[in-house]
N, C-alpha and C positions, 0 to 999 in steps of 0.2 A: 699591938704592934706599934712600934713607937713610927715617928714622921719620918727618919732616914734611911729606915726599912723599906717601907712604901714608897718611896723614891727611887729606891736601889731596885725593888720588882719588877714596878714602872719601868725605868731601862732597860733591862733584862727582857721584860715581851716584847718591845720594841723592838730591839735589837734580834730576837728571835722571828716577831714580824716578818724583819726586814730581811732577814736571810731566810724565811719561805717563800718570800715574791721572788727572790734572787732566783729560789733553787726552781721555782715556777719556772720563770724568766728565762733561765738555763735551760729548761728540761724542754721548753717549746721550739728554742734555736735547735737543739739537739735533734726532736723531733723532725724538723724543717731542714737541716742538714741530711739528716740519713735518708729523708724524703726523695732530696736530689738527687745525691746520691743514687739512689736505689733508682730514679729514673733515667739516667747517665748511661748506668751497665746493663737496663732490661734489650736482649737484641727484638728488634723491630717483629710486626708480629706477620706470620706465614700468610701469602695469599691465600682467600676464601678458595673453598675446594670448588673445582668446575669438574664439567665434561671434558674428559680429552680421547684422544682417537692418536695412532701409530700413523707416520707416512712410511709407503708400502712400495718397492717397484715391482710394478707386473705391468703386464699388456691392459689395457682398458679399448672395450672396444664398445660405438656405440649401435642400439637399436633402431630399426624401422617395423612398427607394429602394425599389421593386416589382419582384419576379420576372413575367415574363411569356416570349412563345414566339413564336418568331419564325415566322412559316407565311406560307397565301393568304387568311389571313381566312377568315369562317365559309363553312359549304357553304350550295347554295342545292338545293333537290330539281327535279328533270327530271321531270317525270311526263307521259307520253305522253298523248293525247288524240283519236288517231288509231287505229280499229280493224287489227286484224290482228297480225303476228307480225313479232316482230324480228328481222331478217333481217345487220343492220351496229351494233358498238360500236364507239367508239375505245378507245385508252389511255389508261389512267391517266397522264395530265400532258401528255396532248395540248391545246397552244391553238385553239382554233376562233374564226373571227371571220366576220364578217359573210355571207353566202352561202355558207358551209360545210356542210357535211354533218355534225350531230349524231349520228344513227344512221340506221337504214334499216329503214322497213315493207314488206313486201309486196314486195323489191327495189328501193324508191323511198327516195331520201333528201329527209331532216325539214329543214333548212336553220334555219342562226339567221339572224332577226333581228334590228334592235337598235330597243329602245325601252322604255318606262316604264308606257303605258296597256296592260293587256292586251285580247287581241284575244277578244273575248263575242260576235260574231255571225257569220253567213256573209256574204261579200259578193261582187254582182255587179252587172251595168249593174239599174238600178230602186233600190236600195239607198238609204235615206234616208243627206242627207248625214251627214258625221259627224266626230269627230276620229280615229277608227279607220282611215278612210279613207286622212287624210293621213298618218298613220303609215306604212300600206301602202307608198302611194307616194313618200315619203321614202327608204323602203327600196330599192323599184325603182327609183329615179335613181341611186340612189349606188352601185347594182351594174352602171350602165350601162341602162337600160329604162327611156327618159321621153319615151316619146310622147306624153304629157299635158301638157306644159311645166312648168309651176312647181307643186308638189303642194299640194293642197288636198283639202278637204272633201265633193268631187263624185265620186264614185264610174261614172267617161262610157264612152263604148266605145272612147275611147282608153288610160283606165287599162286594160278590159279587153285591150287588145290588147299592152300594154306586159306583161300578168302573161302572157297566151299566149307571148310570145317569153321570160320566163322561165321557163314551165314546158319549154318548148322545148328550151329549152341545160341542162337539168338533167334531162331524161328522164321528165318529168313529165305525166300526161296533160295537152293544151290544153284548157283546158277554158275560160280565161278567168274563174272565179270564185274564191275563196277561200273556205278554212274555216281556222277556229281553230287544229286540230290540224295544218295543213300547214306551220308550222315550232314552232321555239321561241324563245322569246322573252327577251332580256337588255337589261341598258344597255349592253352593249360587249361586247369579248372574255371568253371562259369559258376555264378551264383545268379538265380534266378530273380529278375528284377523287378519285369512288368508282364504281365500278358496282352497280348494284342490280336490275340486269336482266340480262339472260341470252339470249343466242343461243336463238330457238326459244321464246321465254317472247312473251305475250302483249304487245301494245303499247300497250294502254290499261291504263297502269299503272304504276309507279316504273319508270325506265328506267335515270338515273346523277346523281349529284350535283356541281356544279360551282362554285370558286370566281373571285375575281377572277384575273389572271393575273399582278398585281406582289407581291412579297413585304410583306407589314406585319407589323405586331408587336401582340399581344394581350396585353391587361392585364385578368385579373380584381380591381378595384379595390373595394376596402373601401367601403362606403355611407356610413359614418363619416369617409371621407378625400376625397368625391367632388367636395369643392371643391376639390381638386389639380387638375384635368383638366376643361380646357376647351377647345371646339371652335376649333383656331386656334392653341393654344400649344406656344410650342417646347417643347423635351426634348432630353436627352442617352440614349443608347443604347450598352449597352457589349454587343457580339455578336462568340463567336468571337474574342476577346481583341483586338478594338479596338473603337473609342468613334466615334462618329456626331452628328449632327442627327437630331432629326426630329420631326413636327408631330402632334399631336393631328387627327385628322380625325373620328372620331364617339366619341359616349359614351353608351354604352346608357340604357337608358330603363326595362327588367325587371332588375328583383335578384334575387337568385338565390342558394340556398343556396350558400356560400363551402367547398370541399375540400381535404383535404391534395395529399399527394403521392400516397397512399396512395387517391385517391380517396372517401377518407371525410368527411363533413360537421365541418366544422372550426368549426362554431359562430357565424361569421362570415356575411355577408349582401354580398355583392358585383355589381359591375355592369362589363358589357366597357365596355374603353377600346380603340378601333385606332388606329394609331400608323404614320404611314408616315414611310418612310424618306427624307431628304433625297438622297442617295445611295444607291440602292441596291448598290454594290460595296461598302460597309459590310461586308456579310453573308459576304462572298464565295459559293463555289458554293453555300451550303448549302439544302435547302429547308426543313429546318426545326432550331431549334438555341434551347435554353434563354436568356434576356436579361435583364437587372437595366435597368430605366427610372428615369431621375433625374428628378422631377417638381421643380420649381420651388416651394418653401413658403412660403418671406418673402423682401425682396429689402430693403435697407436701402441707396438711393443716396447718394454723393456722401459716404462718412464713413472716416477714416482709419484705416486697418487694419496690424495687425501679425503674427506669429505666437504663437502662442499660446503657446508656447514662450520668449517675451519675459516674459511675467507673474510677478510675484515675490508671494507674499502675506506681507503684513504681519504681524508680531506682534499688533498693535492692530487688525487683522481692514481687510478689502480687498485692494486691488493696488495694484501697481507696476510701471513701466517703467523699466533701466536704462538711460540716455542716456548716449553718450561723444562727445564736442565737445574736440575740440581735445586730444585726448589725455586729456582729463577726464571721470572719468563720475559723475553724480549720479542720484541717483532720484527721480521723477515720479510720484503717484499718478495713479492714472489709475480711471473708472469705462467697466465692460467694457457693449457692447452684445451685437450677434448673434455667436455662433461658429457659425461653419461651413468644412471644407475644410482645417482645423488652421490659419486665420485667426480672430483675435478684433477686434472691433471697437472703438474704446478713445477717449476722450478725457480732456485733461488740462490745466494750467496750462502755457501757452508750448508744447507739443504743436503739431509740422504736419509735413505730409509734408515726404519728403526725410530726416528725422532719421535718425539711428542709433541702432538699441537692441541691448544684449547680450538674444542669444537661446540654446538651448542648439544645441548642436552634432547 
């Protein structure tokens, strides 16, 4: 290769060189360009995904929660009024209802009635009229014994003859008349609660105590709270690890020193509240079993509720609701009403049901 050859190569790499750095040089700006670019047009990237929860309008209403006991309601006492010796008990949680046998004097059984006015005199044909009368014989129709027709006030020798054919079928002397002590006396079925008498023990005297026969729920309630509880209102009921209806039915009248657990006087001043049950399978088998009553305090209708767990406070003091719309979320002051239930009640500028608010998880 001669020397002008070699010279002309020489330039030639060079020159080739020099336009690879070039195309280098280029291909990095390029690079660096479209880089920009490309971060110019990426749109921003979506908020992290949260919790969120719907605002709602409904009523929010809040709780006052009381321990109470689920039983037969209070006992009522049996006291015999009929001479002689007791002869027949039942058991403890036996139901007796209307021409039954409560116990037994002298070998004779005491039979319940059912009724309200108690029975204060003896009665037989001569007997001025009366309501006690028709009490009687109210009783004797409905056990089948109404020679008299439709009961009333007159005490005739057809009542008498309608009580003869039920002393009759009961083993009872005929005698046609009544006394006081010849049953006992309820507004309906008893269940047998306590005994207080004794085989062989006298009969004019405590014989057994008995309650109603459906289960209710008793509330010793604070005197200070006793506008919670009114004849007629609902209630919730948590018994035995589930949750019920049920209706306020009476609210005492006597206050009454308030006690622990411990039965010691707790400083407190309370009044029975009874509480029956909408369902009695609530309870399941139990007869008697500890219960938490949710009484109804304030009820706030028809206003937009969130959870509570939605509210942000502000630096500059209040709340907030975060809103997400459309993939966007802005903040809404908001002024809080009732909390109850880990729901707060809330209103605010352009606030309505439907929205979406970040809550926490």
């Amino acid at each position: 290769m001669t020397r002008s050859e070699q010279k002309r190569r020489g330039r030639r790499a060079r020159v080739v060189g020099g336009a690879t750095v070039l195309v280098v040089v280029l291909g990095t700006g390029v690079v660096v360009a479209l880089a920009q670019a490309s971060e110019a047009h990426t749109p921003p990237a979506p908020p992290p995904a949260v919790a969120t929860a719907t605002v709602t309008k409904t009523d929010l209403s809040a709780q006052e929660d009381v321990d109470g006991t689920l039983g037969y309601g209070g006992e009522s006492d049996v006291t015999g009024r009929k001479p002689g010796t007791i002869t027949s008990l039942p058991a403890v949680g036996n139901v007796i209802t209307q021409g039954q046998s409560v116990y037994g004097v002298d070998a004779a059984p005491v039979p319940l009635f059912y009724g309200r006015l108690p029975f204060y005199r003896d009665l037989a044909v001569g007997a001025t009229d009366g309501p006690d009368v028709q009490q009687l014989e109210e009783n004797l129709k409905a056990l089948g014994y109404n020679d008299f027709g439709t009961p009333d006030k007159k005490f005739t020798a057809a009542t008498a003859s309608a009580l003869k054919r039920f002393q009759q079928a009961r083993g009872l002397p005929q005698t046609g008349a009544f006394s006081p002590g010849d049953v006992v006396l309820a507004a309906g079925p008893v269940r047998v609660s306590t005994l207080t008498g004794q085989l062989g023990g006298p009969a004019a005297g405590p014989v057994l105590k008995v309650t109603g026969t459906g289960r209710v729920v008793t509330v010793q309630l604070d005197v200070a709270k006793q506008g919670l509880a009114k004849v007629g209102d609902q209630v919730k009921v948590d018994v035995n690890g589930a949750s019920g209806a049920g209706k306020v039915v009476d609210v005492g009248r006597a206050a009454t020193p308030g006690k622990d657990a411990n039965g010691q006087p707790n400083g407190k001043t309370t009044v029975p509240v009874t509480i029956s049950l909408d369902d009695p399978r609530a309870a399941g088998d139990l007869d008697t079993a500890p219960v938490t009553v949710h009484f109804v305090k304030e009820v706030h209708k028809d206003v937009l509720v969130a959870p509570v767990g939605a509210l942000l406070a502000l630096a500059e003091g209040g709340y907030a609701v975060e809103v997400e719309q459309n993939g966007q979320r802005r903040l809404v002051p908001v002024k809080t009403g009732l909390f109850a239930n880990g729901q707060v009640e809330i209103a605010g500028p352009g606030l309505a049901a439907g929205m979406t608010v970040v809550t926490t998880s």
